[in-house]
BASE-742790 format. One record per atom (N, C-alpha, C, O, CB): x, y, z. Coordinates in steps of 0.2 Angstrom, whole numbers, padded with zeros to 4 digits, always signed. Glycine has a CB too. Layout:
BEGIN
XYZ ...
// end
This chain:
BEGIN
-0435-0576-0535 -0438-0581-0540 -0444-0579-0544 -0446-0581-0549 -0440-0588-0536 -0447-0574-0541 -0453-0569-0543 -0453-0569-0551 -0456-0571-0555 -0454-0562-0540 -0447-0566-0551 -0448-0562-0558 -0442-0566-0561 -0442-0564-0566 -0448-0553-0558 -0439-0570-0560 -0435-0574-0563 -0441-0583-0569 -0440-0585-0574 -0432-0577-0555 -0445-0584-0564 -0449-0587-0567 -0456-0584-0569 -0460-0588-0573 -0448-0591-0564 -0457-0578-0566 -0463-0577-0566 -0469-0580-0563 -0472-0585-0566 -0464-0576-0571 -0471-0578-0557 -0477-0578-0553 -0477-0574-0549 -0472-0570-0548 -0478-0584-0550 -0482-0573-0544 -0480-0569-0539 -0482-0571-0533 -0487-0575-0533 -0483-0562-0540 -0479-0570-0528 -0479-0573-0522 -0487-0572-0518 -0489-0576-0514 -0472-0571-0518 -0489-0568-0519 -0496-0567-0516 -0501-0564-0520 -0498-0559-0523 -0495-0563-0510 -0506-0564-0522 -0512-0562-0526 -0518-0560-0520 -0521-0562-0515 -0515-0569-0531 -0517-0555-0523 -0524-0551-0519 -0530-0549-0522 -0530-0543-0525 -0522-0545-0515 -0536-0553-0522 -0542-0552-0526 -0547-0550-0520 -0549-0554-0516 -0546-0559-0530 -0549-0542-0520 -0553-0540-0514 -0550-0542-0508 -0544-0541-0506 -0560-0544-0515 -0555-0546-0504 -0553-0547-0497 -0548-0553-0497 -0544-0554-0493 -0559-0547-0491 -0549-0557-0502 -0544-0564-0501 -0537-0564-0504 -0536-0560-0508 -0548-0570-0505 -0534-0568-0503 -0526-0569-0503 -0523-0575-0503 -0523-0579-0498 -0523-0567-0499 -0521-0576-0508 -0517-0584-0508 -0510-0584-0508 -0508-0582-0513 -0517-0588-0515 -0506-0585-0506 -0498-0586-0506 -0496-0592-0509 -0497-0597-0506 -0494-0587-0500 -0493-0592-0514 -0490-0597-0517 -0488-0600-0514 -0490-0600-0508 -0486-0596-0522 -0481-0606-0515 -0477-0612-0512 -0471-0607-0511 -0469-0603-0515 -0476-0620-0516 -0471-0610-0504 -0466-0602-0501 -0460-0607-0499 -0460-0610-0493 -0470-0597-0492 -0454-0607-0502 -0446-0609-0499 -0444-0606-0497 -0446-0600-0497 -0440-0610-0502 -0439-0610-0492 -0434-0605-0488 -0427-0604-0488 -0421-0605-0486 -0434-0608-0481 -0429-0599-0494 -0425-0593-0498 -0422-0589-0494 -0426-0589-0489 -0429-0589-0502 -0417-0585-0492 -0415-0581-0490 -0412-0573-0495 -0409-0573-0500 -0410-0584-0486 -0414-0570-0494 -0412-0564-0497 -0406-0565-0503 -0407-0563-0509 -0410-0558-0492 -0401-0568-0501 -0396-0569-0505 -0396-0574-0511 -0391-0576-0514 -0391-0570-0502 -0404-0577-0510 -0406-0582-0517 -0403-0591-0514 -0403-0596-0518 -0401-0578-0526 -0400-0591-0507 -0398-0595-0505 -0403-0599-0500 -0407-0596-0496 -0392-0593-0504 -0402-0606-0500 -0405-0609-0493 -0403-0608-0490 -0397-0608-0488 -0405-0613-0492 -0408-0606-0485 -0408-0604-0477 -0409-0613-0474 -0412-0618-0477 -0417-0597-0473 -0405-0613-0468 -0405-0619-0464 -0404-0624-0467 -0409-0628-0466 -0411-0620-0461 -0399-0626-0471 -0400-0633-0472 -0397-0638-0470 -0392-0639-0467 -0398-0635-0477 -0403-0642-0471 -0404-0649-0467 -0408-0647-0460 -0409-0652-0456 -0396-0654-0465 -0410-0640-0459 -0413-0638-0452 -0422-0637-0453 -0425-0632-0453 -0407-0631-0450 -0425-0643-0453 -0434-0641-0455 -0435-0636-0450 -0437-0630-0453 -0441-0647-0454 -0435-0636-0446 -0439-0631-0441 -0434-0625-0444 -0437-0624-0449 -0438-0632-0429 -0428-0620-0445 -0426-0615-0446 -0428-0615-0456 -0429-0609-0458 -0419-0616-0443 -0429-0619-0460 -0434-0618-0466 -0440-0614-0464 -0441-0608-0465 -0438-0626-0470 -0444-0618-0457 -0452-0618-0458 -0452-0612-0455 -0456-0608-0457 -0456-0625-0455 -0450-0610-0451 -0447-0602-0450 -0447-0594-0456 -0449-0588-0456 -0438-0604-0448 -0442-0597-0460 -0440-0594-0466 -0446-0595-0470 -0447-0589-0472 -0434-0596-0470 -0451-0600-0471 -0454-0599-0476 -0462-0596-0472 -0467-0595-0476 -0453-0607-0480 -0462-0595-0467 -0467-0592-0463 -0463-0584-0462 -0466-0581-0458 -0470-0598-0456 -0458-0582-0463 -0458-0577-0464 -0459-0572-0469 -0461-0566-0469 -0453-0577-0462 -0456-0576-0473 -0458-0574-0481 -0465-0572-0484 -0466-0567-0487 -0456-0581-0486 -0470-0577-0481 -0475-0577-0480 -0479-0571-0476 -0485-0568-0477 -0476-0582-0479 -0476-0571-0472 -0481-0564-0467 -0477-0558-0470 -0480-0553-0470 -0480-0564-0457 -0471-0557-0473 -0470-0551-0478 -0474-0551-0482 -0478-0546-0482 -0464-0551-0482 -0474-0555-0487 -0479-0555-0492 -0486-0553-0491 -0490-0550-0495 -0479-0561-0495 -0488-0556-0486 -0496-0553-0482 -0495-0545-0482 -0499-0541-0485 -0499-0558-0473 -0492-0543-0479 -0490-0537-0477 -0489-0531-0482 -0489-0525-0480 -0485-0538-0475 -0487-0534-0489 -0484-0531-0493 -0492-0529-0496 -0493-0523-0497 -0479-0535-0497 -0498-0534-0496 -0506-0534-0498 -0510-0531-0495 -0516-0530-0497 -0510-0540-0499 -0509-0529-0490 -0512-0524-0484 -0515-0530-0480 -0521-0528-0477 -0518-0518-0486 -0513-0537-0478 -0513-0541-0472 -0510-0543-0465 -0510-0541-0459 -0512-0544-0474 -0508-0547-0467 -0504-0550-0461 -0507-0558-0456 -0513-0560-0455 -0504-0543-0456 -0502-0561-0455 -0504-0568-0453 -0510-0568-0448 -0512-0574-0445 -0498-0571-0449 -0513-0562-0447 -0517-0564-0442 -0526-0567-0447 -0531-0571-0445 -0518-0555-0436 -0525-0564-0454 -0528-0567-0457 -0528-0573-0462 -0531-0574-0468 -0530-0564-0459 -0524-0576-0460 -0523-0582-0461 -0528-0589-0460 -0528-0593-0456 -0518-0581-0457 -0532-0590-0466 -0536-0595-0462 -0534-0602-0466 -0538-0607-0465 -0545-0593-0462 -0528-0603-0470 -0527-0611-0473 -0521-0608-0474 -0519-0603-0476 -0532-0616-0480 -0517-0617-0470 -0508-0616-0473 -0509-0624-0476 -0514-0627-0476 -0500-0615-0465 -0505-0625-0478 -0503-0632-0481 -0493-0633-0481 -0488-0630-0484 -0507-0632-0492 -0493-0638-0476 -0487-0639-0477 -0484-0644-0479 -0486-0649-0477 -0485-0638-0472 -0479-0644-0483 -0477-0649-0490 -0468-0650-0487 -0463-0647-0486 -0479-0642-0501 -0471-0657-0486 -0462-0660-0484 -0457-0665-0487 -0459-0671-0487 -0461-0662-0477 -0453-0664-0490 -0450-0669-0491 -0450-0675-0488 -0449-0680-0492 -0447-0667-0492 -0450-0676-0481 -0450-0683-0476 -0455-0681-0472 -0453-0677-0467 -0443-0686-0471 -0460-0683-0473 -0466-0684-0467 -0466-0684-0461 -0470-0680-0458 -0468-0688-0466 -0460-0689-0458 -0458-0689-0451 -0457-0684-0448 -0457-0683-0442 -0452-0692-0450 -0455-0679-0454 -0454-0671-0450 -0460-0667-0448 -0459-0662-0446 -0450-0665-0454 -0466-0670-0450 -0469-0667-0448 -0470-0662-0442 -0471-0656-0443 -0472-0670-0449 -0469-0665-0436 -0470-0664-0429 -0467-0658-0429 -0471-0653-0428 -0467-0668-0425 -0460-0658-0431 -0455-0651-0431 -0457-0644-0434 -0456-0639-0432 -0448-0652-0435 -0461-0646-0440 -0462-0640-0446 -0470-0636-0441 -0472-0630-0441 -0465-0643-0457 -0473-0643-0438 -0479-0640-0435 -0476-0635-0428 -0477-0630-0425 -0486-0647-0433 -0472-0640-0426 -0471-0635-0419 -0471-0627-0419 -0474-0623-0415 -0463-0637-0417 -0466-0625-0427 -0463-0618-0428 -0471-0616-0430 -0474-0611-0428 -0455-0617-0433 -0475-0620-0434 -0479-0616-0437 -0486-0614-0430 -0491-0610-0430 -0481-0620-0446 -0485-0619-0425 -0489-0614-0420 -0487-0608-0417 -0491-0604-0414 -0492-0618-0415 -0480-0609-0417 -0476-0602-0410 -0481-0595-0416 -0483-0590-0413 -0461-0601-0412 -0482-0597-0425 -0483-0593-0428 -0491-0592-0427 -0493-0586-0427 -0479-0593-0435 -0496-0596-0426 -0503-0597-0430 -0506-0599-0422 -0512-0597-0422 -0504-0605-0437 -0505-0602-0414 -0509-0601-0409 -0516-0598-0410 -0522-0601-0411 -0505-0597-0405 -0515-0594-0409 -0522-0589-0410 -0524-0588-0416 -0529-0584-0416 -0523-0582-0406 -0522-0589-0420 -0528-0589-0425 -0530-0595-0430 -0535-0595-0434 -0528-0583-0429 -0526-0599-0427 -0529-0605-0429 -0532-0607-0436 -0538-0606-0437 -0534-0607-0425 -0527-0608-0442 -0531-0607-0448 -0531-0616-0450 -0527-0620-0451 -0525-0601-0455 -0536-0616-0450 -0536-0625-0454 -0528-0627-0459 -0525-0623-0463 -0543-0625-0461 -0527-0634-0458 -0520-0635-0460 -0521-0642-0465 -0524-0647-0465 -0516-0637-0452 -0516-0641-0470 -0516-0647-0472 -0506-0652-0475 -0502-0650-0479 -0522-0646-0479 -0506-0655-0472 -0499-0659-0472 -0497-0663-0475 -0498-0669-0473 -0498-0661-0468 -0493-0662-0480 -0491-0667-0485 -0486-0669-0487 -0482-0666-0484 -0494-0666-0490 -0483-0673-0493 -0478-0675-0492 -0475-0677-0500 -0479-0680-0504 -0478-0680-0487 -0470-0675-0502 -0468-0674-0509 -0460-0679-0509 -0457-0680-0504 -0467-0664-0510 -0459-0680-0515 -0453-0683-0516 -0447-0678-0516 -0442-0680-0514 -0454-0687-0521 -0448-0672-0519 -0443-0666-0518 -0445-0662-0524 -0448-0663-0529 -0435-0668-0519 -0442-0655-0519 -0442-0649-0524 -0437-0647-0529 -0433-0651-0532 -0442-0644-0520 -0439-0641-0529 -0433-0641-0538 -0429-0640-0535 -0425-0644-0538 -0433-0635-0544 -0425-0637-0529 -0418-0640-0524 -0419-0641-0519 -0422-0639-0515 -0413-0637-0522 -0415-0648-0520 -0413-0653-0517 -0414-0651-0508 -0417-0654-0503 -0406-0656-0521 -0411-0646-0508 -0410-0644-0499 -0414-0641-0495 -0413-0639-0490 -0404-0640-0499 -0422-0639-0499 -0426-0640-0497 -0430-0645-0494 -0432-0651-0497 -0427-0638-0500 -0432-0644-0489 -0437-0648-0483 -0443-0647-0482 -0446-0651-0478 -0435-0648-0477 -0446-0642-0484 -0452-0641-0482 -0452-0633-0488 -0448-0629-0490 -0453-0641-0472 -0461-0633-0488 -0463-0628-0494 -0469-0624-0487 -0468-0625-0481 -0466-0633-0503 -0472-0622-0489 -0479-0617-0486 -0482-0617-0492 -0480-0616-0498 -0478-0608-0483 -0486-0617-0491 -0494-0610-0494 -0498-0608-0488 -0498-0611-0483 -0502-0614-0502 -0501-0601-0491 -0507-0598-0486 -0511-0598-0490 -0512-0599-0496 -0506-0591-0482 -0516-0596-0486 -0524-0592-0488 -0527-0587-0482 -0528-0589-0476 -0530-0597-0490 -0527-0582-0485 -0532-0578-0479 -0535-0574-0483 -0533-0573-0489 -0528-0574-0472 -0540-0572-0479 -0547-0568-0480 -0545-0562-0475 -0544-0563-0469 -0555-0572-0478 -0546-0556-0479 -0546-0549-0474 -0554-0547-0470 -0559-0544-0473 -0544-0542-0479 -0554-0550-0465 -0560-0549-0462 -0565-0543-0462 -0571-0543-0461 -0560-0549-0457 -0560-0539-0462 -0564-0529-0463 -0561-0527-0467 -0557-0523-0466 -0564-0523-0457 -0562-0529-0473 -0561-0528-0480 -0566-0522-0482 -0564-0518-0486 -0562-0536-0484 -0572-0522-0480 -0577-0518-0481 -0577-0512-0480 -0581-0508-0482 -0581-0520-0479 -0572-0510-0473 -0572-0505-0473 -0562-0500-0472 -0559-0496-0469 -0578-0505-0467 -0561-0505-0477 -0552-0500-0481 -0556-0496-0483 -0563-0497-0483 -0544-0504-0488 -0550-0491-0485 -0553-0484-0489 -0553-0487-0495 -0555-0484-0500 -0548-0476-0489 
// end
């Protein structure tokens, strides 16, 4: 979808990093898990620590997710998977709730933010 619509999934200014609103895309441009939030909220926190990865990060700098769902009620489910991912490093969270995405068979979106803590001293 990157370059289809143009944006880019992660921005890296110095030590900081934002990830855009992250679906649970699968390689083949198709939904992963439908109708399955915890197997989205999976896909879209995967996508997301690629992309950290790709900026010279990774989820351990992670300090703000925002999880965006289509039914609220799900909340519980999307947070479950997103602690197996965030336990220890605990990034402040924010949980919201949308009438729908641009498809329909999405259930839940991501964004991140993280700060590279020893940013000061990459080559």
């Amino acid at each position: 979808m990157e370059s289809i619509v143009g944006f880019s999934r992660a921005v890296r200014v110095g030590p900081f990093i934002s990830v855009g609103g992250t679906a649970p895309v699968g390689e083949d441009g198709k939904t992963v898990g439908v109708g399955d939030v915890a197997a989205q909220t999976r896909q879209c926190i995967e996508i997301i620590k690629a992309a950290l990865e790709q900026v010279g990060s990774g989820l351990h700098d992670v300090v703000r997710t925002r999880v965006i769902l289509t039914n609220i009620e799900d909340w519980k489910t999307a947070i479950d998977v997103r602690k197996a991912y965030f336990r220890d490093v605990r990034p402040v969270d924010t949980i919201m709730a949308v009438d729908r995405f641009v498809n329909p068979e999405w259930l839940v979106e991501f964004e991140a933010d993280a700060i590279i803590a020893d940013w000061g001293t990459d080559p």
